[in-house]
C-alpha positions in Angstrom: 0.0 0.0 0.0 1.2 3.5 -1.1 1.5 5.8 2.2 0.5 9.5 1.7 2.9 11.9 1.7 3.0 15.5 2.8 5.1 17.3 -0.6 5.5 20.8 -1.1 3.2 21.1 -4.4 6.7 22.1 -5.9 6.0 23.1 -8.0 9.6 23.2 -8.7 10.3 21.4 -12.0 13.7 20.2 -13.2 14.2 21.1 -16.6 12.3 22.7 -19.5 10.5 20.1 -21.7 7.8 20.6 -24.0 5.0 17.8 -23.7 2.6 17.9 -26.0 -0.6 15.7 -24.2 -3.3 14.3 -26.2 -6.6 14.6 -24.6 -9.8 12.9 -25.2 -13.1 15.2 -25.3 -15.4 14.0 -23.1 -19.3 15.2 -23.9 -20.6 16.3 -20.8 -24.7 16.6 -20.4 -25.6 20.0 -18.9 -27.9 17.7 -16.4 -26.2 15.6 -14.0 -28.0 11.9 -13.0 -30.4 13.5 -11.1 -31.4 15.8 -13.2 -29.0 18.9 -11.3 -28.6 22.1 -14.1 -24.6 22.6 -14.6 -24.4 25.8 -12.8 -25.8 24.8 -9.9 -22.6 22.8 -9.1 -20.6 26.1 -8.5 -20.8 30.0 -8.5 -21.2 32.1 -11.7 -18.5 34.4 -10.5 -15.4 32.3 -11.1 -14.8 33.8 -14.7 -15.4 37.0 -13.6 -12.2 36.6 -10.9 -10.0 34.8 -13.2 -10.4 37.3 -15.7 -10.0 40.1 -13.3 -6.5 38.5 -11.5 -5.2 36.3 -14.1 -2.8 38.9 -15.2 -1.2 39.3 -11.7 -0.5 35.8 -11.8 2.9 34.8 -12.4 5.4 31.9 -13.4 8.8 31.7 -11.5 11.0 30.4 -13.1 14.6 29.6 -11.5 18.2 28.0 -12.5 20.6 26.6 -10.6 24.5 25.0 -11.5 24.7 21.5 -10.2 27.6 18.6 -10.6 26.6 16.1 -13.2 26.3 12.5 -12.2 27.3 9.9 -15.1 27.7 12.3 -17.3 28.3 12.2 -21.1 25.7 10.8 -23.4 23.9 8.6 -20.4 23.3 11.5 -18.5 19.3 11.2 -18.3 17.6 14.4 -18.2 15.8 15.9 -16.2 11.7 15.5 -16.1 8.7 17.0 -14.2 7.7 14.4 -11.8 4.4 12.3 -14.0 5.7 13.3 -17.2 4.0 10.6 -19.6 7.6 10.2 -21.4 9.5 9.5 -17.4 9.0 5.9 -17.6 10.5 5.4 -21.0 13.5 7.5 -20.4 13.6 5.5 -17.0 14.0 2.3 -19.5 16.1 3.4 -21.7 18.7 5.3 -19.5 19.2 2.9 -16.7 19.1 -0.7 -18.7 21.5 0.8 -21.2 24.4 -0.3 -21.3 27.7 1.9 -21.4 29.4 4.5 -19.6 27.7 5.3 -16.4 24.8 2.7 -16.8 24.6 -1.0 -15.9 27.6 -2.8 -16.9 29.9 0.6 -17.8 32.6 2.4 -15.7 29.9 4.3 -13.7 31.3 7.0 -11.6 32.5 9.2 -14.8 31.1 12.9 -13.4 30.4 15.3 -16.5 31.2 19.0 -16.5 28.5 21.4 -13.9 25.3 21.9 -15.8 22.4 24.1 -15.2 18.6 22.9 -14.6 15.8 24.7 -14.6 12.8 25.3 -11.8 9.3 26.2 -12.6 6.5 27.2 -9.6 4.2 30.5 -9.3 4.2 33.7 -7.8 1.5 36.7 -7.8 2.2 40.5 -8.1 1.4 42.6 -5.1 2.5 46.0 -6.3 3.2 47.5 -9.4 6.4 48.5 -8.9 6.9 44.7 -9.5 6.6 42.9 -6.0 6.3 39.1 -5.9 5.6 36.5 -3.2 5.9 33.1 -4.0 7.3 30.0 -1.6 10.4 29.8 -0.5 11.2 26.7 -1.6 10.2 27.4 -5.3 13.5 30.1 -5.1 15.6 28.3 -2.6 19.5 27.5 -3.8 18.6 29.2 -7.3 21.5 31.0 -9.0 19.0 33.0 -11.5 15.7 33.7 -10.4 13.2 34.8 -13.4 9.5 36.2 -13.1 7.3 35.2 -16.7 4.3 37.3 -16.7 1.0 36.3 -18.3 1.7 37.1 -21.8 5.3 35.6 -22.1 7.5 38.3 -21.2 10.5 37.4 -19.1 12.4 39.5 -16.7 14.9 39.1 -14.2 14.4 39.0 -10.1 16.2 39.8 -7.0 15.6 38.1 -3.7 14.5 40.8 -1.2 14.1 38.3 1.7 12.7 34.5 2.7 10.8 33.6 5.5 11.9 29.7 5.9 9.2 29.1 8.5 6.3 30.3 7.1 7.7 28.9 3.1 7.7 32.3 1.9 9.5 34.4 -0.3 9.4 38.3 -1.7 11.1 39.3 -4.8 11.4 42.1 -7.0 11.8 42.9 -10.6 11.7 46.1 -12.7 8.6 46.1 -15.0 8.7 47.1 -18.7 5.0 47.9 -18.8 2.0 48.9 -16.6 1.7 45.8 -14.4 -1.8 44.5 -12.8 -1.3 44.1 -8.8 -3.4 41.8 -6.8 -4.4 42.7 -2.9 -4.7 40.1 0.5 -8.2 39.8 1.7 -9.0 38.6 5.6 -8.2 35.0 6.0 -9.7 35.4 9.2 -13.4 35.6 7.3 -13.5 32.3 5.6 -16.1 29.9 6.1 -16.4 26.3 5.7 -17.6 25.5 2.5 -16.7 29.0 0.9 -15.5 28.5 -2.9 -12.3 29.6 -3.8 -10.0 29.8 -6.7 -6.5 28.9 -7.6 -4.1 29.8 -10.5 -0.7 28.8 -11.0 1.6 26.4 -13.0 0.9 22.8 -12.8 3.1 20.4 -14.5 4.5 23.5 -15.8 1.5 24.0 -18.8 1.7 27.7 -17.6 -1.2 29.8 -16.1 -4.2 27.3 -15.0 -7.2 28.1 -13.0 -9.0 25.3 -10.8 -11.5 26.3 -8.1 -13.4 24.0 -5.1 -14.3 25.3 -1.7 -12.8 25.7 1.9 -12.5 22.3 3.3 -10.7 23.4 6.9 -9.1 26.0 8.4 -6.4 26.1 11.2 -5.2 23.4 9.7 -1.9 22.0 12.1 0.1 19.4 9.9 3.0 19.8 11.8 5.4 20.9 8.7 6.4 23.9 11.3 6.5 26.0 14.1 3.4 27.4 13.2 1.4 25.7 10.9 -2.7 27.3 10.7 -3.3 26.2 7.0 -6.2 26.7 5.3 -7.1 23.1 3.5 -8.9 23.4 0.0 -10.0 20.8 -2.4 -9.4 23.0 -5.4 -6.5 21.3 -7.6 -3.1 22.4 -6.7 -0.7 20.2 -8.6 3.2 19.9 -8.9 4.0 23.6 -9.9 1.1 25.1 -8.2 3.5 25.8 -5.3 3.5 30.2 -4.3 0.8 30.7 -6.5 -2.0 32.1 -5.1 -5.6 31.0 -3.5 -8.3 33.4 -4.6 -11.8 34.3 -2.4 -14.7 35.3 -5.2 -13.8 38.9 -4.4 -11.0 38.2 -6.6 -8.6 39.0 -3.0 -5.5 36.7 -1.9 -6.6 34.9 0.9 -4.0 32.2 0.8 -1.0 31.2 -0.8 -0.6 27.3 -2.3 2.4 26.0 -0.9 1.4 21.6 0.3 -0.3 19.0 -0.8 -1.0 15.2 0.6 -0.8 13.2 -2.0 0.5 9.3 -2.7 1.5 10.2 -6.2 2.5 13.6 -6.7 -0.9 14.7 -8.3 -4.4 16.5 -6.6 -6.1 14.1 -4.8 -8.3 17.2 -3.0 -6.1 17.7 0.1 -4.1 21.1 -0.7 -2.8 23.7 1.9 -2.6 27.3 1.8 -1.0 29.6 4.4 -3.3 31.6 5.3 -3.3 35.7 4.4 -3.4 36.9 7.7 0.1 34.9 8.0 1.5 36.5 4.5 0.9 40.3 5.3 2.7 40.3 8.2 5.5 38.2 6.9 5.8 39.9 3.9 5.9 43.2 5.6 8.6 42.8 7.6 10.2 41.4 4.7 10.1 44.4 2.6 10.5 46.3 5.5 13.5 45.1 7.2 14.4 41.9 4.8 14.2 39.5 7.4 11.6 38.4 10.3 11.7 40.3 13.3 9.1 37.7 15.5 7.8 38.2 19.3 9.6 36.2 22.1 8.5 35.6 25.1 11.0 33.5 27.0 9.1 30.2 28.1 9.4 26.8 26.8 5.6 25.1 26.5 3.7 22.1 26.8 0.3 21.1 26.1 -2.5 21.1 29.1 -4.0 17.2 29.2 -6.8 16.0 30.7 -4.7 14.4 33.6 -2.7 17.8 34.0 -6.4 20.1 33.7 -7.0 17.9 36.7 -4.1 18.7 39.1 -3.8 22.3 37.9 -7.7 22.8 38.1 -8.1 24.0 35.4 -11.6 23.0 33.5 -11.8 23.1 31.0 -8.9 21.5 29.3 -6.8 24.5 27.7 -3.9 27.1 27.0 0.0 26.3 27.3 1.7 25.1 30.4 4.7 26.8 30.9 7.4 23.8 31.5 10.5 26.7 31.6 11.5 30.5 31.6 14.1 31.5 30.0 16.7 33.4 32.6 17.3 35.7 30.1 13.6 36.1 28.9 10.8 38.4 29.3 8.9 36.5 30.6 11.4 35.9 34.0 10.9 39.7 35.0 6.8 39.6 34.5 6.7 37.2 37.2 6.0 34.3 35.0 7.0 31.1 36.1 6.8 27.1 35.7 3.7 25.5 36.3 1.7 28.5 35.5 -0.8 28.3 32.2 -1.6 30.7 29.9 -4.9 31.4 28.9 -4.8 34.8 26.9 -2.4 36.9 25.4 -3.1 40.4 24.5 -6.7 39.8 24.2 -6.5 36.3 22.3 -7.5 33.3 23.6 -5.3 30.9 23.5 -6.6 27.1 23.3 -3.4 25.3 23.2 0.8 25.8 22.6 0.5 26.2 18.9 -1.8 29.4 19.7 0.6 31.1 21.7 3.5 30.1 19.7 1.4 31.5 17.0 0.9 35.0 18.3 3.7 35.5 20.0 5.8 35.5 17.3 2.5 37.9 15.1 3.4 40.4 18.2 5.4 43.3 17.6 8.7 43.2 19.6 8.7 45.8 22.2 5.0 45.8 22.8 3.8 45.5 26.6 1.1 43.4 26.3 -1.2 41.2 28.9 -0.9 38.2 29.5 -3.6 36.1 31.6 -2.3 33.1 33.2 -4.2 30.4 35.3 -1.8 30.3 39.0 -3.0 27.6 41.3 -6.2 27.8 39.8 -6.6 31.2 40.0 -6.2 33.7 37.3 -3.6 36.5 37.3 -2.7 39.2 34.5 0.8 39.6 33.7 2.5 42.4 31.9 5.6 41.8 29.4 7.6 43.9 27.3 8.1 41.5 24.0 11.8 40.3 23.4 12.9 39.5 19.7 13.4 35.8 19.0 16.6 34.9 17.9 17.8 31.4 15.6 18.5 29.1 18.0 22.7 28.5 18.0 24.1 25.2 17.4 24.1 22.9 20.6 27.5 22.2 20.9 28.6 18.4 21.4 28.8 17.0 24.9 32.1 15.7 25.9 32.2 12.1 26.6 33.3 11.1 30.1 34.0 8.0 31.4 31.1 6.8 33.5 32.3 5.6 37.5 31.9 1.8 38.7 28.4 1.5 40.2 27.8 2.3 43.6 25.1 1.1 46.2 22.5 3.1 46.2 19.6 3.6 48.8 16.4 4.1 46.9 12.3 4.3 47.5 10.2 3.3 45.2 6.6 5.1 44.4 4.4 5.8 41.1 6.3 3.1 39.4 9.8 4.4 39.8 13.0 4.0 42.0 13.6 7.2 43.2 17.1 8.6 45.0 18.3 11.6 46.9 20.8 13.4 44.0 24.4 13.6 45.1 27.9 13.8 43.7 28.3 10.2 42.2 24.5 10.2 40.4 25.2 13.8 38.9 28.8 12.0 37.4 26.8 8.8 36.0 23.8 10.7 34.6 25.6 13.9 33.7 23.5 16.2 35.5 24.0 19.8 36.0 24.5 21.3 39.2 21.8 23.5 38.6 19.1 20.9 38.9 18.0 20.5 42.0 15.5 17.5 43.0 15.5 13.6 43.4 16.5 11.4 40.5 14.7 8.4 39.0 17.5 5.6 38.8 14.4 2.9 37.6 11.5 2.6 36.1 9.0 -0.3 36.2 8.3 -1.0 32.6 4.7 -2.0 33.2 4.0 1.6 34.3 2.4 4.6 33.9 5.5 6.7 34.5 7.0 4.2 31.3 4.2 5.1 29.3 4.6 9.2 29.9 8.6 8.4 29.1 10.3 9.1 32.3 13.6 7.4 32.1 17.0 6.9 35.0 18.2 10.0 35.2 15.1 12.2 35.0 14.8 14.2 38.2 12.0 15.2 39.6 12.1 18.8 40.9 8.3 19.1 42.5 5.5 17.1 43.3 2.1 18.9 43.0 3.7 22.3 42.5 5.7 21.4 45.7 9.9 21.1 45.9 10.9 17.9 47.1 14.6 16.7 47.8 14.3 12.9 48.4 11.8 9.9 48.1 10.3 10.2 51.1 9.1 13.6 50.3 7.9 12.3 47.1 5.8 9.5 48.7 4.3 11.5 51.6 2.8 13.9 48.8 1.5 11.0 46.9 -0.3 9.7 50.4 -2.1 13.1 51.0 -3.1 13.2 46.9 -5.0 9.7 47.7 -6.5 10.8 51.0 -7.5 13.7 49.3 -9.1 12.0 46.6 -6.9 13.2 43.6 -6.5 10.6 40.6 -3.3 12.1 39.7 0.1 13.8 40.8 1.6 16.2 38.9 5.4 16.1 38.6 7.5 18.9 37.4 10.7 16.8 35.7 13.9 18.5 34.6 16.7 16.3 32.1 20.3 16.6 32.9 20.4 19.8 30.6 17.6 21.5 33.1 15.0 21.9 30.8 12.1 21.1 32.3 8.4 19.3 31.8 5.0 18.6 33.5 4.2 15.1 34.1 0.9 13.5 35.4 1.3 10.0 36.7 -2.0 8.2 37.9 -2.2 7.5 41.8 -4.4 4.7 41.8 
């Protein structure tokens, strides 16, 4: 069975090859089975908006030096992934015999040659502003822009966006140029038709429409994924072209599909316009992104955790860690706490504060509600700037000491010691973690299940700092007299970073 994949509609094709494709006309009633007129099965309008943006719509087109592989006369070119003729040159290049195919010397590398990238773009100004996808431009040594009637002009690279898949670029027009504007994502309803042009299997401008399928859709490509899902045909090539409401306004830009072969199967993703305004502001603005930070590392709220915290129902982030260095640190925001709201948006779970944290101007003040021992308390914090994480340098291996005896108690499935000298040597903890470590855990478990491990310490039980098993235990005794079905467990790693664990009590 073929497994679905999750491919950027890329809408990047290798190569420049002209396919002519015979296709069979199918007579098509204007009355379905049932008797259904033909227009009734979509919106009158959709002519109108093709016509009216199909100018702004543009084809990228990009060209990059790569070493040859095999080269000389077995060197087999480059196609567009489904091209009818892949399988024969497939044949014919690989069960050849000679130089660089079966039974030749193989290995023989040919002179650097170029190949060529085709995806979309749209016109957002008329000085000549583009957005496309990142990766439709990405490692290109030539970036062109083809406008709707042929002409083809050359493009610099005024900033990427990696996270989000987006790209701006610029090119100096030779003519009056038709600009396209973003609508509000935001105002999108299931079932709401939209329309898409771009390239597909590089045939140049094509225009396919369907409707809204989901919105906010998480399919965890990156940090902060809130696609809008469409079942209007976005193919191989489609990729930074964009998604059209009937207003004839960008309210998303193709950029995935989830497909087994390559082709539409209905499930395409658009990043949504409220995303690509920002983004490409700041792009233009400062050529790079300048995104919110607030300083806390985050974990989602589970039913078992909603249960210890008191928290019903079920939602926001739980802060696992501040940053020392963070914002968040001065505010008075700390571990354990859970965040509800920030400035003025709810927020339902991590990916929503991720989300508008980073949308958030750095430097604003802004509010942030927390639930505190389940009470709620309004924070204030002054927005850092989020930098790329650096590289995490190696650990230096150590030779680990003979065993020792250890004295340990055992309790929610786990053998549990007070921290000294000789465990912070085997499990390579830092002194800054303070708590009791778990040298053991019962397989058969529910700590096993929630992935605690030897060398996990556990820093407080119920929001309470403990130092040795016994402390550990006597908490767990008061959650059962107390009727509690669970026990939260703040756990740090050797590396201090820390994490909210509910174990069951029963």
């Amino acid at each position: 069975m073929t497994a679905a994949i999750i491919a950027p509609s890329r809408l990047r094709h290798r190569a420049r090859l002209g396919v002519r494709i015979g296709l069979a006309a199918l007579a098509v009633s204007a009355f379905g089975a049932f008797g259904t007129p033909a227009h009734a099965r979509g919106p009158e309008g959709i002519a109108d908006v093709a016509e009216k943006v199909i100018d702004a719509v543009v084809n990228i087109s990009t060209s990059q030096t790569v070493e040859a592989k095999g080269g000389g006369s077995n060197t087999m070119p480059q196609l567009p992934p489904g091209s009818p003729f892949e399988e024969f040159f497939d044949d014919f290049f690989k069960n050849r015999r000679g130089p660089g195919g079966p039974g030749g010397k193989g290995g023989d590398n040919g002179p650097p040659r170029k190949t060529n990238s085709l995806g979309s773009g749209f016109i957002i100004d008329t000085s000549g502003v583009v957005v496309t996808n990142n990766h439709v431009i990405a490692d290109a040594d030539e970036i062109n822009v083809i406008l709707n009637d042929g002409t083809k002009i050359k493009a610099e690279l005024v900033g990427v966006d990696k996270k989000t898949d987006l790209a701006v670029l610029k090119f100096k027009p030779t003519k009056p140029l038709v600009a396209v504007k973003f609508g509000d994502s935001d105002k999108l309803r299931l079932g709401d038709w939209v329309v898409a042009i771009g390239n597909p299997f590089s045939l140049g401008g094509t225009v396919t429409a369907g409707i809204v399928s989901a919105k906010n859709r998480d399919i965890s490509s990156g940090p902060y994924d809130s696609y809008i899902q469409t079942d209007a045909a976005i193919n191989r090539g489609n990729s930074g072209g964009p998604l059209f409401n009937l207003d004839g306004d960008v309210i998303g830009v193709n950029t995935l599909i989830i497909s087994p072969s390559g082709g539409s199967i209905g499930i395409g993703f658009a990043v949504p316009s409220k995303t690509v305004v920002g983004v490409v502001d700041q792009l233009r603005q400062f050529g790079e992104l300048r995104r919110g930070w607030l300083g806390v590392r985050i974990q989602s709220v589970t039913d078992e955790i909603a249960e210890s915290l008191n928290i019903k129902p079920p939602r926001g982030a739980l802060v696992a860690g501040v940053d020392d260095k963070g914002p968040a640190k001065p505010a008075g925001i700390e571990p354990g706490d859970v965040v509800v709201k920030f400035d003025g948006k709810d927020v339902k779970d991590p990916k929503d504060l991720s989300r508008v944290v980073a949308d958030t101007a750095v430097g604003k003040e802004v509010d942030v509600i927390i639930i505190r021992k389940g009470q709620e308390e309004t924070k204030k914090v002054t927005l850092g700037r989020l930098q790329d994480p650096e590289k995490v340098q190696a650990a230096v291996k150590t030779d680990e000491p003979a065993p020792e005896k250890l004295v340990t108690q055992k309790a929610l499935g786990l053998d549990l010691a007070t921290l000294n000298k000789d465990l912070r040597t085997r499990y390579k903890i830092k002194d800054s973690v303070k708590g009791v470590v778990v040298t053991n855990v019962d397989a058969n478990s529910d700590a096993a299940e929630k992935r605690l491990s030897a060398g996990d310490v556990i820093v407080e039980v119920a929001q309470e700092a403990v130092s040795s098993g016994a402390d550990i235990q006597k908490r767990v005794d008061q959650l059962k007299k107390d009727g509690k079905k669970s026990v939260l467990l703040l756990v740090s790693n050797a590396d201090g970073e820390l994490r909210f664990v509910a174990l069951s009590v029963q």
